[in-house]
NULO-537678 format. One record per residue (C-alpha): x, y, z; residue in three letters. Coordinates in steps of 0.1 Angstrom, whole numbers, padded with zeros to 4 digits, always signed. Layout:
residues N
XYZALA...
This chain:
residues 405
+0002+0032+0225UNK-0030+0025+0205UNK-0035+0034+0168UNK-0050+0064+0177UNK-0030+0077+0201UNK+0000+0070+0177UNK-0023+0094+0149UNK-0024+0118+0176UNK+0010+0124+0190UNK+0020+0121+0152UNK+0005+0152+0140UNK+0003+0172+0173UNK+0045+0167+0171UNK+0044+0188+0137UNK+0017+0213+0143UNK+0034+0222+0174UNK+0064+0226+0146UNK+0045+0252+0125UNK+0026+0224+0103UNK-0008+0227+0093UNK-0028+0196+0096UNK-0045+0185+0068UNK-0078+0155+0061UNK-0066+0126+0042UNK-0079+0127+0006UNK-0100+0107-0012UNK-0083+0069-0021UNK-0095+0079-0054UNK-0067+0104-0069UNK-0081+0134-0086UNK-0094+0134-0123UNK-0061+0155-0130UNK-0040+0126-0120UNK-0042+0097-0142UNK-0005+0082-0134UNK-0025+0055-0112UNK-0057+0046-0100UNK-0057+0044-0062UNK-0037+0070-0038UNK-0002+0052-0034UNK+0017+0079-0013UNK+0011+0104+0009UNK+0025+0130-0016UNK+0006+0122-0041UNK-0024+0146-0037UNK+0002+0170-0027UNK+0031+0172-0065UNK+0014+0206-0079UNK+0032+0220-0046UNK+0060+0197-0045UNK+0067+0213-0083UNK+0065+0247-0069UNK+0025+0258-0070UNK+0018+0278-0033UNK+0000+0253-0009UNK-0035+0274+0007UNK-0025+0263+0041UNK+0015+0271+0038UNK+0046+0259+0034UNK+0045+0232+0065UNK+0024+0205+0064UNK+0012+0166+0083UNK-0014+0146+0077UNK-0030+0106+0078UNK-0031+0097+0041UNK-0052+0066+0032UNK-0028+0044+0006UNK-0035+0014-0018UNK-0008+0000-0031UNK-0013-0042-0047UNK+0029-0044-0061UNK+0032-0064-0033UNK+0001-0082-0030UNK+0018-0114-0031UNK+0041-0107-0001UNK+0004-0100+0017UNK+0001-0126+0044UNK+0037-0122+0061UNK+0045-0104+0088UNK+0049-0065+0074UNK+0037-0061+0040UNK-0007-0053+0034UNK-0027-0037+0006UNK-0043-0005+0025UNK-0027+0014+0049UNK-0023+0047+0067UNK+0006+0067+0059UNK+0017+0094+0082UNK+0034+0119+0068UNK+0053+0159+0075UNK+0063+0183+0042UNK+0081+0209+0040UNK+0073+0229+0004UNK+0105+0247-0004UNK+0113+0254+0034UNK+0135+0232+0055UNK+0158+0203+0043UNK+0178+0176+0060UNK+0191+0187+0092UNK+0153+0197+0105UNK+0135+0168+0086UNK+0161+0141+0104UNK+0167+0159+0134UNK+0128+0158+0139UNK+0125+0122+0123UNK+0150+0111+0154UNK+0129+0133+0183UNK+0098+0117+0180UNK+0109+0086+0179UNK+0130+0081+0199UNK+0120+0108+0230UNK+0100+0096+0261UNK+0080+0129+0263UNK+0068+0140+0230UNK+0075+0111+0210UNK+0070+0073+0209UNK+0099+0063+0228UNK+0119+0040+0208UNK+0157+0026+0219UNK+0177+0044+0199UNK+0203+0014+0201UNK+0179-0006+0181UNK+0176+0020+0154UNK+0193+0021+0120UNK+0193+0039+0091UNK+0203+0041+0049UNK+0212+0068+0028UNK+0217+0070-0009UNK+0248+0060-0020UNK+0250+0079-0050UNK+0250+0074-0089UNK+0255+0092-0121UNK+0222+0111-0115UNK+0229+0125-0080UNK+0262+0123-0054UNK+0266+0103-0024UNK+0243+0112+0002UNK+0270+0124+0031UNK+0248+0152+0045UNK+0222+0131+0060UNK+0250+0105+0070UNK+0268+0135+0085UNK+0235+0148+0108UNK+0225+0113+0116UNK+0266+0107+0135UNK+0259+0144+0149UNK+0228+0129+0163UNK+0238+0101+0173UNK+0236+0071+0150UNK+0268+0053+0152UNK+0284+0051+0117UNK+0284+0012+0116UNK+0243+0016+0117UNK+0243+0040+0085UNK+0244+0015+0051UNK+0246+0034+0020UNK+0224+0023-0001UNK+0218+0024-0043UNK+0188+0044-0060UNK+0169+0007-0061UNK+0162+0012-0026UNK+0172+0050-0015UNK+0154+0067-0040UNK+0117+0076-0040UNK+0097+0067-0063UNK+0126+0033-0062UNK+0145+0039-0090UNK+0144+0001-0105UNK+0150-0011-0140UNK+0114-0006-0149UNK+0113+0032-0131UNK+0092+0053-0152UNK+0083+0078-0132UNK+0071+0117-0139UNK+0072+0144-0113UNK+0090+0153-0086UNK+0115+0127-0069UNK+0153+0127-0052UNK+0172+0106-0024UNK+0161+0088+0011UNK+0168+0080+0043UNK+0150+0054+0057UNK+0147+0043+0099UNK+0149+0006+0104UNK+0133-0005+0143UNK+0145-0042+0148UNK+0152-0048+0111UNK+0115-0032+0101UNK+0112+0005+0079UNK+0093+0024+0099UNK+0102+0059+0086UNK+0114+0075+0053UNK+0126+0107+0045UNK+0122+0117+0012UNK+0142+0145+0001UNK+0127+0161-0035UNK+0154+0179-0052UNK+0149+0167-0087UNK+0124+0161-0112UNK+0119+0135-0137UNK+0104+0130-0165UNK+0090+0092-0181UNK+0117+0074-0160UNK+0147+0098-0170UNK+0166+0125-0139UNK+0161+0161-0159UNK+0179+0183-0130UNK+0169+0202-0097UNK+0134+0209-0090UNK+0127+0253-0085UNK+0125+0243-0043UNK+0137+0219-0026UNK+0113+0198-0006UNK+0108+0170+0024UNK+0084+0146+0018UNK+0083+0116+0049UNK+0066+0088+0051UNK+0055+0066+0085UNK+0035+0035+0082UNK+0008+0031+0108UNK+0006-0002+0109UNK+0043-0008+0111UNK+0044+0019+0138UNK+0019-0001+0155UNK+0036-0032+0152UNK+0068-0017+0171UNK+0052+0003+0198UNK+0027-0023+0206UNK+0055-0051+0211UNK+0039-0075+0185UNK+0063-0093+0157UNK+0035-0088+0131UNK+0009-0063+0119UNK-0020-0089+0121UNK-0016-0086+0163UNK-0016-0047+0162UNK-0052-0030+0172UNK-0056-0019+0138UNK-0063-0060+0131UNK-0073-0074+0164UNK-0111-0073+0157UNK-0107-0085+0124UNK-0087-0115+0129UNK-0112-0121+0157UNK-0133-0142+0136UNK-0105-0159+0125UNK-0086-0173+0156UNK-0069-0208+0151UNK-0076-0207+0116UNK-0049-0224+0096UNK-0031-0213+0076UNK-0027-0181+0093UNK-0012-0168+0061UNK-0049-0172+0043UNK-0061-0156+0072UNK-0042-0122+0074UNK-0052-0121+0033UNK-0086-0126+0042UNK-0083-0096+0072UNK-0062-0071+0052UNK-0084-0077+0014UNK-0118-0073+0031UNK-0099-0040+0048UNK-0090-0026+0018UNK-0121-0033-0002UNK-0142-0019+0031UNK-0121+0016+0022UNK-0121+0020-0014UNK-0162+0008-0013UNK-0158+0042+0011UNK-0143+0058-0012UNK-0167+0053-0041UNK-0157+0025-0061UNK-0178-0006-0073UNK-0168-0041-0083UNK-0164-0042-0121UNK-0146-0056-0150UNK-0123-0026-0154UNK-0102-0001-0137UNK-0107+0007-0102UNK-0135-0016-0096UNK-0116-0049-0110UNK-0091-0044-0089UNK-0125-0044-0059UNK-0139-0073-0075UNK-0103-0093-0076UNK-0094-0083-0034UNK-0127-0097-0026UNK-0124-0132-0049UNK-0092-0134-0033UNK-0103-0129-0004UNK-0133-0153-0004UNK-0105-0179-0018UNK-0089-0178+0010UNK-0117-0178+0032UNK-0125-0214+0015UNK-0088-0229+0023UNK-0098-0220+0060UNK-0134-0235+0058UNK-0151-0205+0070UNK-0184-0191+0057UNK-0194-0159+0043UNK-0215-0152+0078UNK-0174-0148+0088UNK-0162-0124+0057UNK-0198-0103+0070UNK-0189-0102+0101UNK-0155-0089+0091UNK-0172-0062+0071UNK-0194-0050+0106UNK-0161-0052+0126UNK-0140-0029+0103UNK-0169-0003+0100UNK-0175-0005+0134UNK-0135-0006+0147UNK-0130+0020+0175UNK-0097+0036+0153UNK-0115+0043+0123UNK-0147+0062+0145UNK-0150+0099+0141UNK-0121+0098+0113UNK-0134+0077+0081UNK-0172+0074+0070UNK-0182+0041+0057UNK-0211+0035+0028UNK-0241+0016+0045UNK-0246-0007+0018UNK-0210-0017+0020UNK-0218-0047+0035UNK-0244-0056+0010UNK-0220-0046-0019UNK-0194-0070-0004UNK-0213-0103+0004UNK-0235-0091-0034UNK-0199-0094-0049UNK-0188-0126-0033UNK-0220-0145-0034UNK-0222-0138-0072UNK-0181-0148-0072UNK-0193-0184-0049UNK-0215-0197-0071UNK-0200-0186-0103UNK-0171-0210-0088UNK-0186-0240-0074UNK-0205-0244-0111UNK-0169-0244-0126UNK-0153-0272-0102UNK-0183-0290-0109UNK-0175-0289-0139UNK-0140-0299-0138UNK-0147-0326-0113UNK-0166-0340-0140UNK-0139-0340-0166UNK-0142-0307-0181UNK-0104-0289-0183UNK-0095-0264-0157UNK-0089-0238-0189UNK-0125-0236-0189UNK-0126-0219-0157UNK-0111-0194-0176UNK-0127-0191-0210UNK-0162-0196-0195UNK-0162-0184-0159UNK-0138-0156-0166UNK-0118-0164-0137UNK-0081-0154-0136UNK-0048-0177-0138UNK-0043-0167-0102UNK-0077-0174-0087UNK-0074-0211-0107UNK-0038-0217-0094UNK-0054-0207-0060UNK-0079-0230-0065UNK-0063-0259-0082UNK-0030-0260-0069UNK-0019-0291-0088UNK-0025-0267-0121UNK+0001-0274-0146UNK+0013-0239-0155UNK+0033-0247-0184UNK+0000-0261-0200UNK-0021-0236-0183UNK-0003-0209-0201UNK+0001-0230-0235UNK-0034-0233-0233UNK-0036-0198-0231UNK-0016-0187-0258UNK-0040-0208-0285UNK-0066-0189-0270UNK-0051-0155-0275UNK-0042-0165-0311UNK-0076-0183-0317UNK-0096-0147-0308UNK-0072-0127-0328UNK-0079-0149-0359UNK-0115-0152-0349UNK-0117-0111-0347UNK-0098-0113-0379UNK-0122-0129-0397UNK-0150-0113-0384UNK-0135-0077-0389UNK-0129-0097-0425UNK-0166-0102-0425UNK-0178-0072-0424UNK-0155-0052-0454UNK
């Protein structure tokens, strides 16, 4: 099952369900969301109605949301984890709960029919195992045994990992939020039901939300991964094309960075954003230095990163579903031609003598591009080096702020 067949049976599963289908939005949230500055979950667009505002199209919803997400950029290069992605996802906005949300979740899995088919022996799941801010989660553990599940495949779980957004030691979220259950294929989430109950405020559980809601989320390209038989996203259809160019390179690590950062640039470029110091557009610029890093360590050329550009516009998934920019090819090889030479004038330098440090203080280029580049970097010196540097321009903005009294 292709990428857009998996799309397809997806939503036509939940429209068939009373859902209304709905586009993806825009990568860029809304001007009145500043929490974040790409689209990191399917419900994002979608917490005015998770709070209790009336959705145009109804209480039942499924769409393909485009999703950025760069907290695990340094996991990017294994098997499972990528910067952009397609999350597929169902809602229900004050309407059903658990027993239809799970009940469903198991169907299309796991049926031959209307579904994708999946052993239900190699399924488990996790449920929230309960903490001072909500009970133990023995609802959902009682309708996944009534399904089926056998109990030594349901792990409780704490809110660190059965909590949406994960409820960590730095969790300082605002909105609507509550217990999960998640679907594990072979040791790999594929599916998690999100069941929004509460609502917090800057990190703290205030009570129960007006409605209660169901907010799941499917990844495409782990979906893909499982019903196409491959042990890695990189050899789904959703990569093929891209990784192309890339064949025998070693390390294949550099090479699914190179794949998935010219991706995700290719989609926020879609999506409006340009490389630049701040904001959205640093986080651009970065993916693609990154990206062209890596492309160095495998001893391709930029003719390879274009031709990755051309075969992500031009992939037979995204056709008649995503409009690309025209110029994003220019924008990208712009970027990284500009990033190239910036970088070969620094290692001259260095080669010559000069300290690595200067790569930072005159070619602006962060610790972890150096460290990329010069792996024998000392980062204990590196990073003493850069705290006389942070005190240096304090005192030199001192003075000049001095100056001018």
């Amino acid at each position: 099952m292709n990428s857009r067949e998996i799309r397809a049976r997806f939503a036509s599963f939940f429209e068939k369900r009373g859902h209304v289908a709905l586009p993806s939005a825009s990568l860029v949230p809304d001007e009145s969301d500043q929490s974040v500055l790409f689209t990191t979950a399917g419900m994002q667009p979608l917490i005015p109605y998770l709070l209790g505002e009336p959705h145009p199209h109804g209480k039942r919803l499924v769409n393909i949301q485009k999703c950025v997400r760069t907290q695990d950029i340094d996991e990017v290069g294994d098997k499972t984890h990528d910067t952009f992605f397609e999350m597929l996802g169902n809602w229900s906005l004050g309407d059903y709960f658990k027993e239809d949300a799970i009940k469903w979740s198991y169907e299309l899995l796991t049926s031959n029919s209307v579904g994708f088919g999946l052993d239900p022996e190699r399924l488990h799941v996790t449920v929230f195992a309960g903490d001072e801010s909500a009970p133990r989660d023995e609802e959902s553990a009682r309708i996944w045994k009534e399904i089926g599940i056998p109990e030594e495949k349901i792990k409780y779980l704490g809110a660190a990992d059965n909590w949406w957004p994960a409820r960590k030691s730095d969790f300082d979220w605002t909105g609507p939020t509550g217990p999960c259950t998640e679907m594990f294929y072979d040791g790999v989430e594929i599916w998690n039901d999100v069941f929004m109950e509460y609502r917090a405020e800057n990190g703290k559980i205030l009570g129960k939300l007006d409605q209660r809601n169901v907010d799941t989320g499917a990844g495409l390209e782990r979906l893909a991964m499982v019903l196409q038989g491959k042990d890695n996203i990189f050899d789904t259809d959703l990569f093929a094309p891209l990784m192309f160019s890339l064949q025998n390179a070693e390390p294949v690590e550099s090479a699914r960075i190179v794949a998935d950062h010219l991706r995700t640039a290719v989609f926020m470029i879609a999506d409006g954003v340009s490389p630049a110091n701040t904001g959205r557009g640093y986080v651009l610029r970065r993916l693609l230095r990154r990206a062209y890093i890596h492309a160095r360590k495998l001893g391709v050329g930029t003719e390879v990163l274009n031709s990755i550009v051309n075969a992500i516009m031009g992939h037979g998934s995204y056709q008649g579903l995503y409009a690309f920019r025209e110029d994003t090819s220019k924008i990208v090889m712009d970027e990284i031609e500009k990033f190239r030479k910036a970088l070969d004038t620094g290692l001259k330098q260095v080669e010559k003598g000069a300290d690595p440090f200067t790569l930072f203080t005159s070619y602006g280029l962060p610790l972890d591009i150096i460290r990329e580049v010069i792996p024998e970097l000392g980062e204990k010196k590196f990073s003493e080096r850069m705290e006389e540097h942070k005190k240096l321009s304090q005192e030199a903005g001192e003075q000049k702020f001095k100056s001018k009294l």
